[in-house]
Each structure stands twice: as structure tokens, then as C-alpha cells.
C-alpha positions as CSV (number, residue, x, y, z in Angstrom):
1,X,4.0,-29.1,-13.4
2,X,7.4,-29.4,-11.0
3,X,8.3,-32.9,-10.1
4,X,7.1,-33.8,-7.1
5,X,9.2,-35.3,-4.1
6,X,8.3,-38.6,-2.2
7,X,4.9,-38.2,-0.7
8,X,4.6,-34.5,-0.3
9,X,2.2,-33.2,2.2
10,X,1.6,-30.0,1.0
11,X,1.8,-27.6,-2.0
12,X,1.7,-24.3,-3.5
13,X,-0.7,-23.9,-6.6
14,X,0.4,-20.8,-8.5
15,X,-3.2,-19.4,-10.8
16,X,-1.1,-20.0,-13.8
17,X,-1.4,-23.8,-13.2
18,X,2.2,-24.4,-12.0
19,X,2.3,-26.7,-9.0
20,X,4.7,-26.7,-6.4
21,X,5.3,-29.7,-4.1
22,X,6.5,-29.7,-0.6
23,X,6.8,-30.6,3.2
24,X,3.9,-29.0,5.1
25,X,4.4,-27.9,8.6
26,X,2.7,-25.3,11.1
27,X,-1.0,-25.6,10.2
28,X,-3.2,-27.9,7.8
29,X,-5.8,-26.9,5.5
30,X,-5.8,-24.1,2.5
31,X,-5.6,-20.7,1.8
32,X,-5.3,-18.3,-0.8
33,X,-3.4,-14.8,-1.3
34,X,-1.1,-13.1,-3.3
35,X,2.5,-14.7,-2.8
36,X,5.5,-12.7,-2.4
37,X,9.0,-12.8,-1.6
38,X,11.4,-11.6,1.0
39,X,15.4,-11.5,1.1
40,X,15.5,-10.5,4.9
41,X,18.3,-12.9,6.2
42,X,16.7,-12.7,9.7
43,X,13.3,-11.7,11.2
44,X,10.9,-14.2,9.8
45,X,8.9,-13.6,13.2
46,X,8.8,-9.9,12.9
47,X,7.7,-10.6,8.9
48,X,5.0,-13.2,9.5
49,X,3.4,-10.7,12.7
50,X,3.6,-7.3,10.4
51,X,0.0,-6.5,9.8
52,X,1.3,-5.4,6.1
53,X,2.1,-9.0,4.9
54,X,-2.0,-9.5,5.0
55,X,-3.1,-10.9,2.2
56,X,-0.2,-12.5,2.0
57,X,1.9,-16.0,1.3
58,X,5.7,-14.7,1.7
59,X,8.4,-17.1,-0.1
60,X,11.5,-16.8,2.5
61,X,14.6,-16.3,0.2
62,X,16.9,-17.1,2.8
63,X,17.1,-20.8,3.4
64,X,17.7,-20.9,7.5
65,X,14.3,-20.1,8.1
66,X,13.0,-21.1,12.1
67,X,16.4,-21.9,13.2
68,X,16.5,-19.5,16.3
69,X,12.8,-20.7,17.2
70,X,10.5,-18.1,17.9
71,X,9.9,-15.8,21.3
72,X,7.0,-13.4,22.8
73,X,9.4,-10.5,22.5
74,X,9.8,-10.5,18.7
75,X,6.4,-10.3,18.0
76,X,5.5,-7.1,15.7
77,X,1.6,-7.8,16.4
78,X,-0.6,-10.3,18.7
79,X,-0.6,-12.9,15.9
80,X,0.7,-13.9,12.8
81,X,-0.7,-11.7,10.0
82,X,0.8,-12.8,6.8
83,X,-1.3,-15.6,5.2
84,X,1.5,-18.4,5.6
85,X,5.7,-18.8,4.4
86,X,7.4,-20.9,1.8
87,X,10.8,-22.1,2.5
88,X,13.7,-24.0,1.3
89,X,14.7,-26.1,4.1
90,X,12.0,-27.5,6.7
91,X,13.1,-25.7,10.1
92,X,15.6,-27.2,12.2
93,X,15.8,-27.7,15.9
94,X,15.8,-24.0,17.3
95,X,19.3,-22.8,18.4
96,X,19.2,-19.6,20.4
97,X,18.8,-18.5,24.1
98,X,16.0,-16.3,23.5
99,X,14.2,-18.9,21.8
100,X,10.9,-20.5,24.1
101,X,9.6,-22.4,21.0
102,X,9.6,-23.8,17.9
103,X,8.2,-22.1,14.3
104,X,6.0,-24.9,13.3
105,X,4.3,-25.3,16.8
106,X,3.9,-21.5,16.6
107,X,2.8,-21.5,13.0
108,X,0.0,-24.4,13.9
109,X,-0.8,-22.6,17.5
110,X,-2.0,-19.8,15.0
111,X,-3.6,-21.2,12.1
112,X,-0.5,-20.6,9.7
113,X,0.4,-22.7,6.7
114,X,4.1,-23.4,5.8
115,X,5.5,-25.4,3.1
116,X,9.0,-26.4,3.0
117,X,11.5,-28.3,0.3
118,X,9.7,-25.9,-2.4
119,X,12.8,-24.3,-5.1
120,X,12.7,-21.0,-4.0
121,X,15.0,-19.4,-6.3
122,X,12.5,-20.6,-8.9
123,X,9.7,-19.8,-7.4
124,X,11.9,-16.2,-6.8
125,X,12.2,-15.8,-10.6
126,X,8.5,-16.8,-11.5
127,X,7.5,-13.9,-8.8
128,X,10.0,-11.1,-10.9
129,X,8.6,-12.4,-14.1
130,X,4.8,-12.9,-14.0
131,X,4.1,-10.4,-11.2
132,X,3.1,-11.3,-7.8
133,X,0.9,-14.1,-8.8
134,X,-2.0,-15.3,-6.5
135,X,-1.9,-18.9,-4.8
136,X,-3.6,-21.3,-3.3
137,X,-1.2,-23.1,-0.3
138,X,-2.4,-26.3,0.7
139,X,-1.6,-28.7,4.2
140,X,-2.4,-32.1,4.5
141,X,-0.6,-34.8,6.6
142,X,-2.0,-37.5,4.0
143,X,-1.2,-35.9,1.0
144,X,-4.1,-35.7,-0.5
145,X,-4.7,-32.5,-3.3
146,X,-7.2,-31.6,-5.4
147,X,-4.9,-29.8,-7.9
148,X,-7.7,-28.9,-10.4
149,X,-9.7,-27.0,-7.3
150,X,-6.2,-25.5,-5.7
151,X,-5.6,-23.9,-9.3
152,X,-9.5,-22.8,-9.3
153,X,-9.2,-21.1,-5.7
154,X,-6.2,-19.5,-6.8
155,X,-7.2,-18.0,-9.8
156,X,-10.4,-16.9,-7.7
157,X,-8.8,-15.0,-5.6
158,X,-10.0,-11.0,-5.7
159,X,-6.2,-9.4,-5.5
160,X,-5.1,-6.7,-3.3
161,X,-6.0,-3.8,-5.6
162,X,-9.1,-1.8,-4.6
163,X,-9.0,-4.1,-1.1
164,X,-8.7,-2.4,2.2
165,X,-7.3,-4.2,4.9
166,X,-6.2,-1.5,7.4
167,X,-9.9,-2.0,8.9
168,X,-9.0,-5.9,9.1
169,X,-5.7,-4.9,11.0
170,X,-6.6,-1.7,13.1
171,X,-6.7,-1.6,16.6
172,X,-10.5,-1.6,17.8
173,X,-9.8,1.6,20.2
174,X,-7.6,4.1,21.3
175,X,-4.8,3.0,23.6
176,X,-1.4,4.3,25.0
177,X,2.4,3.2,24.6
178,X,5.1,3.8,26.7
179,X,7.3,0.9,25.8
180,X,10.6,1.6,24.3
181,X,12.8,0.0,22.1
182,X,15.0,-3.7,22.7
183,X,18.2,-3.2,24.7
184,X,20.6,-5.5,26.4
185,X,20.5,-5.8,29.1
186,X,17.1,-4.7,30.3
187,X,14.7,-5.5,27.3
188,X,12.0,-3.2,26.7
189,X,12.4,0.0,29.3
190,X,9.4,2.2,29.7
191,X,9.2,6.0,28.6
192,X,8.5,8.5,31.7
193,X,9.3,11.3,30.7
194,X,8.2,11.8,27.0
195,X,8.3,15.4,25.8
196,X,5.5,15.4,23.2
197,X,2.4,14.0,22.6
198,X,1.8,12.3,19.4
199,X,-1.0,10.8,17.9
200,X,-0.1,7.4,16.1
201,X,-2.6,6.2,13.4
202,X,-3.3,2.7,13.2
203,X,-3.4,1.5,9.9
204,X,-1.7,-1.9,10.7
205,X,1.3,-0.7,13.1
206,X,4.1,-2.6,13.9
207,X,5.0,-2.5,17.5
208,X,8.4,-1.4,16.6
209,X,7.6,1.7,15.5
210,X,5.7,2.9,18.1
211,X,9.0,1.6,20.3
212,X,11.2,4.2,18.1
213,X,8.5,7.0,19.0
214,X,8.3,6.7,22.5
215,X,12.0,6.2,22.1
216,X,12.1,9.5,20.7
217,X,10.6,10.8,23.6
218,X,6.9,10.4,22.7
219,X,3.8,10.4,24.9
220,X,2.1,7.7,21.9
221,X,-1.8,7.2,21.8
222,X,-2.8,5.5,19.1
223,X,-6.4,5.4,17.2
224,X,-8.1,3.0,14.9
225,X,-7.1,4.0,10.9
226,X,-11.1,5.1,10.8
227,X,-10.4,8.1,13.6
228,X,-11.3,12.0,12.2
229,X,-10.3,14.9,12.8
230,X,-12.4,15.3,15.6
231,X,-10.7,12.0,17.6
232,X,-7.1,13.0,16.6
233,X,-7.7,16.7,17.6
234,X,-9.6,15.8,21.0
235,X,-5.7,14.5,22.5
236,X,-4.1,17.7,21.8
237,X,-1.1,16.5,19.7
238,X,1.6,18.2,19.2
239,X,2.1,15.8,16.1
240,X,0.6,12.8,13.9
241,X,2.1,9.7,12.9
242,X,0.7,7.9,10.0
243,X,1.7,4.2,10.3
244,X,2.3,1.3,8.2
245,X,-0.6,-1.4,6.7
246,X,-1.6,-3.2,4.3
247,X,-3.7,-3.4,0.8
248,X,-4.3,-0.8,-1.8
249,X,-3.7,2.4,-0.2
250,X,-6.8,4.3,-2.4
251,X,-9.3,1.8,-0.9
252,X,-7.8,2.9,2.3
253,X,-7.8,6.4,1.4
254,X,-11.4,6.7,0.8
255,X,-11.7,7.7,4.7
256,X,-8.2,8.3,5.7
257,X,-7.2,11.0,3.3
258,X,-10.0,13.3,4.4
259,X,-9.2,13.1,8.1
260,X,-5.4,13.7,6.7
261,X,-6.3,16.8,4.5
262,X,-8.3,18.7,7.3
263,X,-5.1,18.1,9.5
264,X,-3.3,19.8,6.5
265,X,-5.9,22.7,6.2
266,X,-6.6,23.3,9.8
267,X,-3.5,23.0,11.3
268,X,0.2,23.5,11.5
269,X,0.7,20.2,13.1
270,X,4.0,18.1,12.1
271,X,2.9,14.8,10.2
272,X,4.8,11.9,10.0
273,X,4.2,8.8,7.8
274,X,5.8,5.5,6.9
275,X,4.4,3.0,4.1
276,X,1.0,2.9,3.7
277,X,1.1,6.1,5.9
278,X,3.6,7.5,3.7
279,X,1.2,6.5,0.8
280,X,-1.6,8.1,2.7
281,X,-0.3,11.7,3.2
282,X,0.8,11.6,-0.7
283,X,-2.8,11.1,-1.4
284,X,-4.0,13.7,0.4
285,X,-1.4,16.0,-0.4
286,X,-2.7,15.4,-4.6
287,X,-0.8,12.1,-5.4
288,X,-1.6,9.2,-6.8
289,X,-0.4,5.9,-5.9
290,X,0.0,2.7,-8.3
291,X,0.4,-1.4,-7.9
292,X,4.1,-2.3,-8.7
293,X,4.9,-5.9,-10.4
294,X,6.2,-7.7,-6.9
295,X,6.7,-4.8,-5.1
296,X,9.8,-4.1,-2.4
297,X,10.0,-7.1,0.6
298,X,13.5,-7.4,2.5
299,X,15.9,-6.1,4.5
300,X,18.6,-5.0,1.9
301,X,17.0,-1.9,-0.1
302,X,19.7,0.9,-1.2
303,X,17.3,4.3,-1.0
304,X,19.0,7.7,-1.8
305,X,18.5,11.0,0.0
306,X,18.3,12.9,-2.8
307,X,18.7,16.2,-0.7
308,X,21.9,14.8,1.2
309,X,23.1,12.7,-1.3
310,X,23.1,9.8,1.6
311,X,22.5,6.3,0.9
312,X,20.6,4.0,3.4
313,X,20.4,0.6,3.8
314,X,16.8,0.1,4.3
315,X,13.8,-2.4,5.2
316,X,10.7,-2.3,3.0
317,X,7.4,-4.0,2.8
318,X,5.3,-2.5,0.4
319,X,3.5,-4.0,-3.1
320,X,2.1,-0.4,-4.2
321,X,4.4,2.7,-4.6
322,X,3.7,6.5,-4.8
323,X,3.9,7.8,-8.4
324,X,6.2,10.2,-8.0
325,X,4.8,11.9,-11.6
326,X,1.5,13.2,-9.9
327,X,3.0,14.8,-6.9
328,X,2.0,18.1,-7.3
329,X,4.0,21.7,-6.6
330,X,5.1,22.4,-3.3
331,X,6.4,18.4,-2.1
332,X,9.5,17.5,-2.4
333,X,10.6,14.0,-3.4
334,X,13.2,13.4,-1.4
335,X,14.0,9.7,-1.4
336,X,14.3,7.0,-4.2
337,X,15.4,3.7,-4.1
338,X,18.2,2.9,-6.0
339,X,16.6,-0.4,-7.3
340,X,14.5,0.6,-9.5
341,X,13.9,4.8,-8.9
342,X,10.6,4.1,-7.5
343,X,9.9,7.0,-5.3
344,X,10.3,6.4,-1.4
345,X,9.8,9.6,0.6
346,X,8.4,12.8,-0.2
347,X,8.0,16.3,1.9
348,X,6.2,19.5,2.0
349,X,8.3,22.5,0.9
350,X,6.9,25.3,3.9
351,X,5.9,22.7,6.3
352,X,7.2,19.6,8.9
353,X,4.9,17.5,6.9
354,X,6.5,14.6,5.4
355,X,7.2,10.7,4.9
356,X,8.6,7.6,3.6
357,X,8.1,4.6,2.1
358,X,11.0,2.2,3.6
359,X,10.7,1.0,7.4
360,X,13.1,3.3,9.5
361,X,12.4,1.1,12.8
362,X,14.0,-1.7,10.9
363,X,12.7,-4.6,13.1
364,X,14.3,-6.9,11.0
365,X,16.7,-4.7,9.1
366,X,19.1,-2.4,9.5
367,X,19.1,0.7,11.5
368,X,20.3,3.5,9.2
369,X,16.7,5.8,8.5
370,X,16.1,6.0,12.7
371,X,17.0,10.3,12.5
372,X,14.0,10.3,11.1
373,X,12.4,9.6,14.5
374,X,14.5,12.4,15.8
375,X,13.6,14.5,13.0
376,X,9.9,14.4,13.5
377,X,10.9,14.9,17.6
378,X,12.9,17.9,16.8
379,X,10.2,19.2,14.5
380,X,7.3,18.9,17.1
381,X,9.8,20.7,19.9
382,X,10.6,23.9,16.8
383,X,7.0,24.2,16.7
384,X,6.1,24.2,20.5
């Protein structure tokens, strides 16, 4: 058990039994998930509102966390999504024009936990060791714990294999997006006058992306992550994104991959997938996918083209990971990150069918993968 630091009001109960003291802010009460970490150096608001953090505690490498407050604009989804944030440093004052808030009123406004003061470089190394391990996070102005029941809820806590959350974090209908991406000095401009129709699946999409797509010069409808065949094919695409989301992407699969594989077999439609998406189209196309130790979380990824040669500086968010052994004849692997080889985009040999696991539309992160956008444009425009 860490030391703990005068009156602590809240802490972070690892299932292993370790107990980590802090400063609670946003929210009070408890909950449990599987804790991660994150190196981005910016974005905590787009991280805490990406539908895939759910299920999720992040630990916030970066020390500087809520120091340019928090704004509408930045938000990736209507609410916070991850579980709650660990941090070094308690948030400052914020200190940034956009800014129309602060993180902890923000956090509390929505029913997040925080925790600051905790040693996150330790925690950091615990994470690489042991796995990602699951936690109970606890808030309480007086201080008062029940360690021996936070350890219990922790080590009670199901895990994120064979869980699917895309239903927790679809839309609940069909809808249309014209809004394009951030840029100074008007904001968010509206698309009129897309040049193809796509249909975006929602399996826990981050507003972002569907910016880069209408940016791309989409007409975007998007559908709930149960929609068939039937529902994607009733809008007349002339392609299909498959977006990001959360949990274990075979639970998910159990009614996503079908819809996928009669788009494969009855069509010549260009697919497009990114994370669980990506992870999606791999199963149905014969893969298998696999739960990684801590998985990929930050802004900072080297991933190789292995078709170019290119390296991109990329943003990922992903805890499970195509096995790049089961992919069968006729997809290409075409992208790997250079951390640890894992596999991180993959293709169709004959067709415009193909995805990757990193997060082109940055959103935070850098820029580098946004051609792929264009490429899935320019594919849709050969094929009509």
C-alpha cells in the first residue's frame, strides 16, 4: 500500500490490492473499469468524450491536465464516455480563449470521477507490467474508504473481453452530417456540395471523423452499429464507413460481421474502417482479433506503410489488435506499428476494401494518416 498524503479524498484501488491515494475532483462516488493510460500531451476533452474509452479509467501521462479548461466545440460525443481520469497535478485555473469552463465543474456536471496527486509514472509502469488491471476509483469529500470493498469491487469487475459496448454507445437512429472539420477563422463550415454518399456505421463514432468525411466531400448518414444489409443498402451508398468503438470487437461481431460480409458478397461497394471498424471488416473478411496487455492509448504511435515505406505519426485508442497471423489470402497487411509490430491496417488485394487501426482524424493527434479520407473519396468517384 502507497503512502498516503494528508487527508486524501479520493483513491484508486488497483484488484491486485495496491492502493493509490489522491485529491478527488469532478464527481463523488465509485466506479469500476479497466484503467489505462494515455501519453496524448493534449486533448484530454476529446479522450474523456470518445465513445472507445468506455469501460474505461484513463491515467493521463501528461501532467498539465485541465489547464485550457474545457469548451462545447471539443467535444468528440454528447458526454463524457470514459469511466473517469487519473492525473498528476490537480487542474489549474483554465488559461485559454476558447475555454467557457473548467474540467472539474465539467467532470461533476457529468457524473465523472477524477483523482489527482496519484504517481503516475508508477502507476504507468504497474499498467506495462501486470496488464491493464481493473480498478475501483473512489470520491469522497470526507475521506472516508472502505479499502477492503474498493479491492472487492475491483477484482469483481467482468473485463472488457467478450463485452460489447458499441450497443451502449451507438446512436439510437439514423441521422445526417454535414459539418466539416475545425478551421480558423470560421469554426465548423457546413458541406454543400458533397460528391458521394456514404453510409457511416456507428459503432461509437467520434464526431471528428465524420468532420474528415464530409470534409472529403461526403453526403454522411449514419446508422446504429445493429443496422443490416437491408438499412445500409436502402440509402444507396456509393460507400461504407466502419467507425470506431469500444469493447471486444468479437462480441461486437456477433451482428456486425454478417451485415459486413453480405456487403462483401453482394456488392462492389468501397468499405472503409477505422479501429473497432477496422477490427470489424478483418473479421469478416476471416481474421481473428486478440486482447493485447495495455493496448495502444496516445497521440505519439510510429505506424509504417509497409507498401510505401512511409512512417506516420499516429493517434490510437485501442486495447485489442487484429492478429495479423489469421488474415487469410487475398488481404494485404499494410500497416504495422513500429512499437511493437502489432498489425494496424490491412486491405483487399482486387478490391477498395480496406482499413486501419490508428485514428487518421487525429482529434487530439497529429494529422499525418488524413489521405486516407481522400483515398476512400477517390475510390468511391473510380467506381462511380
Amino acid at each position: 500500500m502507497l503512502a498516503s498524503p494528508a487527508r486524501p479524498t479520493a483513491c484508486l484501488a488497483l484488484a491486485d490490492g495496491t492502493i493509490f491515494y489522491g485529491q478527488g475532483f469532478g464527481a463523488t462516488g465509485q466506479t469500476v473499469a479497466e484503467l489505462c493510460f494515455n501519453t496524448s500531451m493534449s486533448g484530454y476533452q476529446e479522450i474523456m468524450t470518445d465513445p472507445s474509452y468506455a469501460g474505461q479509467v484513463v491515467t493521463f501521462t501528461f501532467p498539465h491536465i485541465g489547464n485550457v479548461g474545457v469548451n462545447p466545440e471539443d467535444d468528440e460525443t454528447a458526454d463524457p464516455v470514459a469511466a473517469g481520469m487519473v492525473v498528476k497535478w490537480m487542474p489549474t485555473e483554465a488559461s485559454n480563449w476558447r475555454a467557457v469552463g473548467g474540467l472539474s465543474d465539467w467532470l461533476a456536471a457529468r457524473g465523472r470521477i477524477a483523482i489527482g496527486g496519484v504517481d503516475t509514472r508508477r502507476l504507468t509502469r504497474a499498467i506495462r507490467a501486470q496488464g491493464a488491471p481493473h480498478v475501483a476509483l473512489a470520491h469522497d469529500p470526507e475521506g472516508k474508504f472502505d479499502l477492503a470493498r474498493l479491492v472487492e469491487a475491483a477484482r469483481g469487475f467482468s473485463g472488457l473481453t467478450g463485452l460489447d459496448l458499441a450497443k451502449d454507445v451507438t446512436c439510437a437512429q439514423s441521422y445526417r452530417w454535414d459539418e466539416m472539420r475545425w478551421a480558423w477563422p470560421e469554426g465548423y463550415a457546413r458541406q454543400v456540395a458533397p460528391k458521394h454518399k456514404v453510409v457511416a456505421v456507428d459503432y461509437g463514432a467520434k464526431r471528428n471523423i465524420l468532420r474528415c468525411l464530409a470534409s472529403a466531400g461526403c453526403d454522411v448518414t449514419v446508422l446504429p452499429a445493429s443496422a443490416t444489409y437491408d438499412d445500409v443498402m436502402a440509402h444507396s451508398p456509393d460507400g461504407v464507413f466502419l467507425s470506431n468503438g469500444p469493447g471486444d470487437p468479437a462480441a461486437t461481431g456477433t451482428y456486425a460481421v454478417p451485415m459486413i460480409r453480405d456487403l462483401l458478397d453482394k456488392t462492389e461497394l468501397p468499405i472503409f474502417g477505422i479501429c473497432l471498424g477496422h477490427q470489424m471488416l478483418a473479421l469478416a473478411l476471416g481474421g481473428k482479433t486478440i486482447k493485447m496487455n495495455h493496448g495502444h492509448h496516445g497521440a505519439n504511435h510510429p505506424v509504417k506503410d509497409m507498401e510505401t515505406g512511409k512512417v506516420e505519426i499516429t493517434s490510437m485508442n485501442h486495447g485489442f489488435a487484429v492478429d495479423s497471423q489469421t488474415l487469410p489470402r487475398g488481404v494485404v497487411e499494410t500497416h504495422v506499428s513500429l512499437f511493437d509490430g502489432s498489425n494496424c491496417g490491412i486491405r483487399m488485394a482486387d478490391r477498395p476494401v480496406f482499413s486501419v487501426q490508428h485514428h487518421p482524424e487525429a482529434s487530439p493527434g497529429p494529422q499525418d494518416s488524413f489521405y486516407l479520407f481522400e483515398r476512400f473519396a477517390a475510390s468511391m468517384a473510380a467506381a462511380g
